[in-house]
C-alpha positions as a LaTeX table, in Angstrom:
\begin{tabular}{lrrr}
\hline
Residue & $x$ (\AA) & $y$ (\AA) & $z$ (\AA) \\
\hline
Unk1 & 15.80 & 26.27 & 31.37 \\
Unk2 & 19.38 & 25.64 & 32.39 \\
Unk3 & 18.59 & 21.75 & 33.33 \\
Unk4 & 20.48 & 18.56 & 32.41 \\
Unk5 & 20.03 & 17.66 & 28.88 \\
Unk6 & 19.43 & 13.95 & 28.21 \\
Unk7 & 20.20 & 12.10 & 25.19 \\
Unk8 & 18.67 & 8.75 & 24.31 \\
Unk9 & 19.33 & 5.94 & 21.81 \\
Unk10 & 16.74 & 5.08 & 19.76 \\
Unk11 & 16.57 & 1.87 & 16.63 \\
Unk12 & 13.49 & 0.82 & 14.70 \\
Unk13 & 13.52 & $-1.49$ & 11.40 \\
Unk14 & 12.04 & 0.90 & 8.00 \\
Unk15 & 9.76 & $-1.17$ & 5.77 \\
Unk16 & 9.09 & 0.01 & 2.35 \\
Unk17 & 5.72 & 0.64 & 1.75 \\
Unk18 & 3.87 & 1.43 & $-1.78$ \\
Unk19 & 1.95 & 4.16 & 0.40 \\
Unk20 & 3.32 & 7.31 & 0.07 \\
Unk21 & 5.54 & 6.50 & $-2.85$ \\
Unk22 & 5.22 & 8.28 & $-6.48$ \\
Unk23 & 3.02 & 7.58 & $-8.70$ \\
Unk24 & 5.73 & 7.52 & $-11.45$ \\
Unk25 & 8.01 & 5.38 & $-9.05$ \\
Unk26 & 5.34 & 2.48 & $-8.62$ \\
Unk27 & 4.80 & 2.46 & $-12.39$ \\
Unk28 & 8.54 & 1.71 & $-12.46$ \\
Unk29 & 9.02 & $-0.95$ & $-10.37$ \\
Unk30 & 7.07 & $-4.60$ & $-11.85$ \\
Unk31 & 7.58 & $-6.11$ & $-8.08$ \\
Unk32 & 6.44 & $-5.65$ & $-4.61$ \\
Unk33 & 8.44 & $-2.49$ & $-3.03$ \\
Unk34 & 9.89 & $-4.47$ & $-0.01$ \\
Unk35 & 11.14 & $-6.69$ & $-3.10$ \\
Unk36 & 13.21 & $-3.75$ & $-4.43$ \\
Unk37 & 16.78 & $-3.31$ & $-3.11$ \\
Unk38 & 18.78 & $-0.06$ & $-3.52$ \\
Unk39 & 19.69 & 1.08 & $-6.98$ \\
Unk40 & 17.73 & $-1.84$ & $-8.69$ \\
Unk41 & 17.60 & $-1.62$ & $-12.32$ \\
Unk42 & 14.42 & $-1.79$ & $-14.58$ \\
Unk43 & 14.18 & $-2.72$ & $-17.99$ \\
Unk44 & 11.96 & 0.12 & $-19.98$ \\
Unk45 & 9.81 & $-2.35$ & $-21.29$ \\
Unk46 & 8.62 & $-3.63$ & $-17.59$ \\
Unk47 & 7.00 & $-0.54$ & $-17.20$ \\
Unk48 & 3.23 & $-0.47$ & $-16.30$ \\
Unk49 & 0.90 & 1.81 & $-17.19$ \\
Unk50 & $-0.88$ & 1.48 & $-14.25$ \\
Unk51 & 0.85 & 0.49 & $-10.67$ \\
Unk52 & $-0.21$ & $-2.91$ & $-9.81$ \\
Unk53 & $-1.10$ & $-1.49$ & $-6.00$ \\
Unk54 & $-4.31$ & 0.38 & $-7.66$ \\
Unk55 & $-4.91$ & $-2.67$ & $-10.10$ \\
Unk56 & $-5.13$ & $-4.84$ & $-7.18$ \\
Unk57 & $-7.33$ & $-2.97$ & $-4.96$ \\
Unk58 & $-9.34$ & $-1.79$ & $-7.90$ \\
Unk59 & $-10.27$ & $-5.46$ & $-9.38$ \\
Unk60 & $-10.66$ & $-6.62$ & $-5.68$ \\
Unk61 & $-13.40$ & $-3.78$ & $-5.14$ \\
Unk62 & $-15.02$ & $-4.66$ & $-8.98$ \\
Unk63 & $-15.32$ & $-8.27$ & $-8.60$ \\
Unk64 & $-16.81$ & $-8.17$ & $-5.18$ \\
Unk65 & $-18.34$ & $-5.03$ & $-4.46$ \\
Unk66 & $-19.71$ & $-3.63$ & $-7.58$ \\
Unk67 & $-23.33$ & $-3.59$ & $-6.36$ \\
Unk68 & $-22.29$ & $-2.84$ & $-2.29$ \\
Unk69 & $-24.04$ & $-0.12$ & $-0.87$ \\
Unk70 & $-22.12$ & 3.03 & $-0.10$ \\
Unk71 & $-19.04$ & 1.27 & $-0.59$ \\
Unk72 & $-16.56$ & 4.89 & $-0.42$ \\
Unk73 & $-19.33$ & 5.74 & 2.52 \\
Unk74 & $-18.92$ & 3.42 & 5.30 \\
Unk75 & $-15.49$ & 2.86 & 7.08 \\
Unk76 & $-13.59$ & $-0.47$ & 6.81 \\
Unk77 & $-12.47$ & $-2.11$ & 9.39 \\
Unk78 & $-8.61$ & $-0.71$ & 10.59 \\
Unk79 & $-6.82$ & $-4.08$ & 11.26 \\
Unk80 & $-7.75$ & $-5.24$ & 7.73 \\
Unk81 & $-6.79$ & $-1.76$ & 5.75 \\
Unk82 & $-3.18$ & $-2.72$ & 7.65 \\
Unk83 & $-3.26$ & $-6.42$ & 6.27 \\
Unk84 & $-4.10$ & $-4.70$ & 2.95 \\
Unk85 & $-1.73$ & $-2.79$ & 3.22 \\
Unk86 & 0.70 & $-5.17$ & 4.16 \\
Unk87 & $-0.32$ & $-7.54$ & 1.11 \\
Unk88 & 0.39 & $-4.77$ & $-1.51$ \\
Unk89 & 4.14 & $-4.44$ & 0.12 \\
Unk90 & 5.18 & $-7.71$ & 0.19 \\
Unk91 & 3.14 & $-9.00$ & $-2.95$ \\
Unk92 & 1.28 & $-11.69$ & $-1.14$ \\
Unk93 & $-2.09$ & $-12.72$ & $-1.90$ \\
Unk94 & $-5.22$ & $-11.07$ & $-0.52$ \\
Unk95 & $-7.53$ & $-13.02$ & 2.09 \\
Unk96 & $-10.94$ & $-12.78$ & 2.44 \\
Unk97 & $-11.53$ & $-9.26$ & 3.44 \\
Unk98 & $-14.87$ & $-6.75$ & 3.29 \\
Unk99 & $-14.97$ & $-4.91$ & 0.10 \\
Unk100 & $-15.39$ & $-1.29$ & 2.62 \\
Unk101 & $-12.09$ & $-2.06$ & 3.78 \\
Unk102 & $-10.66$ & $-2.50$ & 0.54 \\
Unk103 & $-12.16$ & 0.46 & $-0.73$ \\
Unk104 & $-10.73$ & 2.44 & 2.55 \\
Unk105 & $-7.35$ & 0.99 & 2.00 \\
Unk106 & $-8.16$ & 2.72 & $-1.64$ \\
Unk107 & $-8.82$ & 5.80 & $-0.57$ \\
Unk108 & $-5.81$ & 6.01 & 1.71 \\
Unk109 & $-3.53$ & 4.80 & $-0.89$ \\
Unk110 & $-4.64$ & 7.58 & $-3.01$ \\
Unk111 & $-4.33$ & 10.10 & $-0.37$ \\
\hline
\end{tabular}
């Protein structure tokens, strides 16, 4: 109760993920989050209608997975939800990954 008190320094790097940001916000921004620096700027007539995270994810599971068994059932696998993940931040291109952990990645982003 009346012991030492200890203070400790700690850093760590943020990255700006889509997960967890508004709806409203995504619609707003045309590029990648960890594209978009502090008070950027968008035109009104780049606004979507739909944020390209959910577009992505949504074609992926449509053209691949459309007939796949229990496909919001069965659990993807976690390393690959994080790559998805990671692929909707920085804008790059999706791999070849299994449609259940695309639809996971879905239901987390929606979450």
């Amino acid at each position: 109760e009346l012991g030492k008190d200890y203070y400790i320094t700690i850093n760590g790097t943020y990255h700006r993920s889509a997960f967890g940001c508004s709806l409203e916000y995504l619609v707003r921004t045309p590029m990648p989050v960890r594209s978009v620096g502090p008070g950027t700027k968008v035109q009104p007539e780049s606004v979507l209608t739909l944020p390209k995270e959910i577009w992505r994810l949504a074609d992926y599971i449509y053209r691949q997975g459309i007939g796949e068994e229990d496909l919001f059932l069965t659990s993807g696998d976690q390393k690959q939800v994080e790559d998805i993940r990671e692929c909707l931040d920085t804008g790059r291109g999706f791999g070849k990954f299994g449609v259940h952990s695309m639809a996971e990645a879905l239901i987390e982003f929606l979450v």
